[in-house]
N, C-alpha and C positions, 0 to 999 in steps of 0.2 A: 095407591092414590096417583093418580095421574100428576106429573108437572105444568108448571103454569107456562105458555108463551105469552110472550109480547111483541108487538111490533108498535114503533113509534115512528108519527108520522109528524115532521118537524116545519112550521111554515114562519118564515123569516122576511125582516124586511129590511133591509142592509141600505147603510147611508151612504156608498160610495155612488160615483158619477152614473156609472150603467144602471146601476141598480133603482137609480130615481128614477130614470130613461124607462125600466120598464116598471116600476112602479105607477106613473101616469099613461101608461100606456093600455095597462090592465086595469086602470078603473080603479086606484088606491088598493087597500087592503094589503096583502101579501104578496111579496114579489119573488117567493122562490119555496119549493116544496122539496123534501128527501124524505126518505125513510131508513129505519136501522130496526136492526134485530136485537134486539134488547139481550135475549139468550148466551150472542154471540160477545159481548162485550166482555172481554177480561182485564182492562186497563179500568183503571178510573176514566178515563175519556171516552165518552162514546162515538161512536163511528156512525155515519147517516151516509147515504147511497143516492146520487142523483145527475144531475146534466146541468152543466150549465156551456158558456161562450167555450170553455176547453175539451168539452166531448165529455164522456161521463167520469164520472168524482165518486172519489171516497172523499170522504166530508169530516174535517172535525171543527163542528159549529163552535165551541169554543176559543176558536185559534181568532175568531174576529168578532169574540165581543165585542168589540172595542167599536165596529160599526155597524151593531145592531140597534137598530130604533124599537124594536117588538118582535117579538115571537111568542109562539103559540105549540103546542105540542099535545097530538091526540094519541092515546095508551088504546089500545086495540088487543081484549083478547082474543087468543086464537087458536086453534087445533096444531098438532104436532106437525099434522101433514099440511097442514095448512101454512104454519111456520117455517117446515120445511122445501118447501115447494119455493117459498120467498126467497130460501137461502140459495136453493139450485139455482133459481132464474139470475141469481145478483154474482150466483159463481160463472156463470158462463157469460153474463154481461164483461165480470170483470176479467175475464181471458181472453176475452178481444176488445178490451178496453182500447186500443191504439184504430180497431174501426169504427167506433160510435163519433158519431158528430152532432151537435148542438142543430133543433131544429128551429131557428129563427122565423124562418119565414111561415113553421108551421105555427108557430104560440103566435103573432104576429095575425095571421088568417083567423086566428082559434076567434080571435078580440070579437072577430064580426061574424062568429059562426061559418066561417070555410074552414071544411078539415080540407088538410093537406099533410098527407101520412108520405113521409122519403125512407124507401130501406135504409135502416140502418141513423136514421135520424132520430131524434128526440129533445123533445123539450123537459124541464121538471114536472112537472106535475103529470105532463100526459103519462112518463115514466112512473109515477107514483102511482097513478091512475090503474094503467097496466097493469103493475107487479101485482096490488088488491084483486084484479078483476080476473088475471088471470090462475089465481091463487084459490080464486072464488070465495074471498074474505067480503068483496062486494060485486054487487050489479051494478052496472048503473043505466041511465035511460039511454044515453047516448054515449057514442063514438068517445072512447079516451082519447083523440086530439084534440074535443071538445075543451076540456079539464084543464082550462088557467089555477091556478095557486086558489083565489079564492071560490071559485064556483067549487073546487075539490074538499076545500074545507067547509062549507055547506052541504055539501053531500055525507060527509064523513061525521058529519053533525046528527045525524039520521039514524046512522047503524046501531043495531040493538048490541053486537059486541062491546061498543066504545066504552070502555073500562073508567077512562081517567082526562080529562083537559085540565095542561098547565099553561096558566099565560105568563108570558114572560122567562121558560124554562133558561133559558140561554144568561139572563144576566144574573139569576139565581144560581141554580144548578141544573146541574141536568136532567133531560128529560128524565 
């Protein structure tokens, strides 16, 4: 019998200052998107992978409940290789962790449909986007720079893998 993957794909809306900033800037909804490999977790804490203003993050959404206003959390079956292939891209992201840099002005663009792709840049979601697409867990119609927080969670809404939505996982428990 085959093992189960998972991937979970985390979308958050945090009440501190930037976080309003790009809350109204994207149109309400979700202001920030990770993902984590459900497999890899051996803590009770789970670990989520993404970009924000500090270049890319290992994530532990727990550590700020305390300024979450909502989250949402989508369970994604998925193939070994398919799971694996997540794990490779997020190992070699995070070995040159100290060259990723947060792409502002690309999510910023994305608002009015300008991509604007910088080596080496990224925003959350476009990252989220990516690791699914290129993982080929999804397709999507357009460009991952396209892919703010919530146009990605309507896309993810779609997939015939989507195992599981938890709203509110972060002030419950976790994903």
């Amino acid at each position: 019998m085959e093992n189960k993957y998972t991937l979970s794909v985390l979308f958050v809306n945090y009440e501190d200052f930037w976080s309003k900033v790009v809350y109204h800037i994207l149109g309400k909804g979700y202001g920030h998107a990770s993902i984590g490999l459900d497999n890899h977790n051996t803590s009770d804490e789970e670990i989520f992978w993404s970009f924000n203003f500090k270049g890319f993050r290992r994530e532990k959404p727990r550590k700020h409940e305390a300024i979450v206003s909502k989250s949402i959390c989508y369970k994604l079956n998925v193939s070994k290789a398919e799971y694996d292939k997540v794990a490779e891209m997020i190992e070699e992201f995070q070995s040159r962790r100290f060259e990723w840099k947060y792409n502002l002005m690309g999510m910023l663009l994305s608002r009015i449909n300008i991509k604007r792709q910088k080596k080496d840049h990224y925003f959350c979601s476009e990252f989220v986007a990516e690791m699914l697409q290129k993982a080929k867990i999804a397709e999507f119609s357009k460009n991952t720079a396209h892919y703010l927080p919530n146009r990605l969670e309507e896309e993810l809404q779609k997939l015939k893998n989507l195992e599981q939505v938890i709203l509110n996982p972060i002030q419950r428990t976790y994903c």
